[in-house]
N, C-alpha and C positions, 0 to 999 in steps of 0.2 A: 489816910488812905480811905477810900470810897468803898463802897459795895462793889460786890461780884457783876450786879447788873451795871452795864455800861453802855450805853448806845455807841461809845467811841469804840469799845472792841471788835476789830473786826472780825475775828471768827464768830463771833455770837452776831454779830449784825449776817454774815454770810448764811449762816443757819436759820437764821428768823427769815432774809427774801428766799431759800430753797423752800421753806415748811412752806411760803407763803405759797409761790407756784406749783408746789402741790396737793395742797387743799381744794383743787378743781377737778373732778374726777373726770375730766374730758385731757385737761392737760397730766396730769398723772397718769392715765392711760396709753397716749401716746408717746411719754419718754417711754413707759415699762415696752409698748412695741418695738420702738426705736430704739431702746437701749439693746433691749435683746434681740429681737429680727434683722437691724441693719438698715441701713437709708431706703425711706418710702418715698413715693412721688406724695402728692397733693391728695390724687384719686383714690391711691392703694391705701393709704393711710385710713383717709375718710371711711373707706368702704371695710378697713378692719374693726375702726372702732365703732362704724354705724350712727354715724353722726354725717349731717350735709357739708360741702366744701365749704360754706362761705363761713357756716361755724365754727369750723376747724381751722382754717385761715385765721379768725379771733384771737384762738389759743396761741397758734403758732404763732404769731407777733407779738405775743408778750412772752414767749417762750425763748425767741430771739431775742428778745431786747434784754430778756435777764441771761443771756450768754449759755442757754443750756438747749440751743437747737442750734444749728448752722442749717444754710440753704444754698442748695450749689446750682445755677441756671445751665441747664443745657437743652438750648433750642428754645422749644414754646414752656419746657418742661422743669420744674425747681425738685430738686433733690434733698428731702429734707434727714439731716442726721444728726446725733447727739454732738451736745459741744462738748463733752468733758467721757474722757474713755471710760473714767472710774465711776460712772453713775448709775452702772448699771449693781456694782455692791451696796449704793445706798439704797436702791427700790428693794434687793433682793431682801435686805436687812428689816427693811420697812412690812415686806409682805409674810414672812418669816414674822415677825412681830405681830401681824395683826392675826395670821393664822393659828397662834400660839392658843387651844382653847382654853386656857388658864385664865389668859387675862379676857378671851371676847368669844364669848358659850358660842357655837353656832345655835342658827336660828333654827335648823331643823336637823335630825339627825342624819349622820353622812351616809350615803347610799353606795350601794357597789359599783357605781359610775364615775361616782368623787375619788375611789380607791384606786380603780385603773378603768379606763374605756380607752377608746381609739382615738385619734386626731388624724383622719383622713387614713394612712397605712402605716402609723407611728404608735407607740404608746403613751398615753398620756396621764393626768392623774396624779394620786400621790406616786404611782410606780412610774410613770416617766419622769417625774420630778428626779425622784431618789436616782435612777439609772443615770440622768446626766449630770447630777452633783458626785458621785463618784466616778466616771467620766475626768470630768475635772478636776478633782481631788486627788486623785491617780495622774494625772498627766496625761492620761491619751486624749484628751481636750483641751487643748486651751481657751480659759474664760474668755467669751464672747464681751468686745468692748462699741459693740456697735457701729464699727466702723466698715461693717461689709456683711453681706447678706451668708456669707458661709463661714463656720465654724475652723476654724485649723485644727487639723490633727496636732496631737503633742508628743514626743518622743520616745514615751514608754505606751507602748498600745496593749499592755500583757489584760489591762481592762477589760479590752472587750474580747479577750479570747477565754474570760471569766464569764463574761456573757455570752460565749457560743457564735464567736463573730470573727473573723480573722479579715480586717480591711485589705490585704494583699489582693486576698481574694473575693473580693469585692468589684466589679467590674459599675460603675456609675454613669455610664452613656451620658446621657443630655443634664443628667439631674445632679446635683451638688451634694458632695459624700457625706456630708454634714452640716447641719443648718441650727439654730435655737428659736426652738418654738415658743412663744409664750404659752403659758398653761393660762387656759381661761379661767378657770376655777381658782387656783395657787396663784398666779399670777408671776409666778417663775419660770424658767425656760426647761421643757422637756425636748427630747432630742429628735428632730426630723432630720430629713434626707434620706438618700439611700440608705444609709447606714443604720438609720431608725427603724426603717423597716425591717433590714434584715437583723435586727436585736429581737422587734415581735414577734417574728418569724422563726427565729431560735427559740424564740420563750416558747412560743404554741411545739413546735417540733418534740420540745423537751420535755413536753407536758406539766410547765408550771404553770401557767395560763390555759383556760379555754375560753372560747366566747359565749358572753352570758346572753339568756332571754331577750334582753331590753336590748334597744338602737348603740347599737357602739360599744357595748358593756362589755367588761373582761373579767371575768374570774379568776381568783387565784385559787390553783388545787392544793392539797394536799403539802404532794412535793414542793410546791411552789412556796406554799410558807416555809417550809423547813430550808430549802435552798437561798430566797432572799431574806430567811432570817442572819446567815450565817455572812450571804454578801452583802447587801446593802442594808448600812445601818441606821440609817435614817428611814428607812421602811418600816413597820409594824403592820401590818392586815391585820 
């Protein structure tokens, strides 16, 4: 019998061309959007990661060819989304991993922005991170698998009435009651949509949060640490 290493295995050959297409942080960037936000055009993509179309084009072709983008044409317009549902636990695993400061010190010390700020009228941060992995870990989310731009509610919603939020009453007009944001920072999905907002919204109401000094920055008071030490456990301020 031979060594462990085999180039005929194929699970270890699968894992070697996955490390391979995401060793590009142009293309590792856009599955973590696409994993978590849901199918992008061409434009919306480009213009998340901030890179030009014809370079992102590059990515996505070798992205498709290793079966982990699909492209769906409608009109002058290509639809691009992940190929594989479950890909969105291996990035999360991956950034989870690299966020661990045991193994990789940050370069500078974390600021009360990296802690929680805003993403447009949502929380973001390590405290949106933590709010939508319990979320999900609870049930009243189902894990976003990239297949659509909004999040499905999950069956047990008693979550967010832990957070100060009751979806009944929730009224969502135009805007989608639930969305996964990626965290620029984390690079995990914090929770947009209506329903994002009206979590920050509870939070500030309830005086666990206020808004700090700096652009977007949020505060955790007092109460706040004692309340998300007890609910979210993946939190520490």
């Amino acid at each position: 019998m031979g060594g462990l290493v085999d180039p005929g295995n194929a699970v270890q050959g699968a894992i070697v061309e996955l490390t391979r297409e995401l060793a590009d942080p142009v293309r590792l960037t856009a599955l973590q959007v696409l994993a978590a936000e849901g199918p992008h055009t061409m434009v919306q993509l480009a213009d998340a990661l901030g890179v030009t179309a014809p370079r992102l084009g590059n990515h996505l072709a070798r992205l498709r060819a290793a079966g982990l983008v699909t492209a769906e044409h409608t009109g002058r317009h290509a639809l691009y989304r992940v190929g594989r549902e479950d890909l969105l636990g291996v990035l999360t695993a991956l950034a989870r991993y690299a966020g661990n400061e045991n193994i990789t010190p940050p370069d500078r010390a974390e600021s009360g922005a990296d802690i929680a700020h805003t993403c447009y009228d949502h929380a973001a941060g390590r405290l949106g991170v933590a709010v939508f992995a319990l979320l999900v870990s609870r049930g009243a989310l189902r894990p976003p698998d990239g297949s659509a731009p909004e999040v499905a509610l999950g069956d047990d919603l008693s979550a967010f009435g832990d957070l100060g939020v009751s979806p009944a009453e929730v009224a969502p007009g135009r805007r989608r009651p639930a969305t996964a944001c990626l965290d620029r920072t984390h690079r995990v999905p914090h929770l947009g949509g209506v329903l994002g907002h009206e979590v920050l919204e509870a939070f500030l109401a309830d005086g666990l949060v206020r808004r700090g000094p700096e652009d977007r920055e949020l505060q955790i008071t007092t109460r706040g640490r004692r309340r998300f030490g007890a609910l979210l456990p993946e939190f520490a301020p």
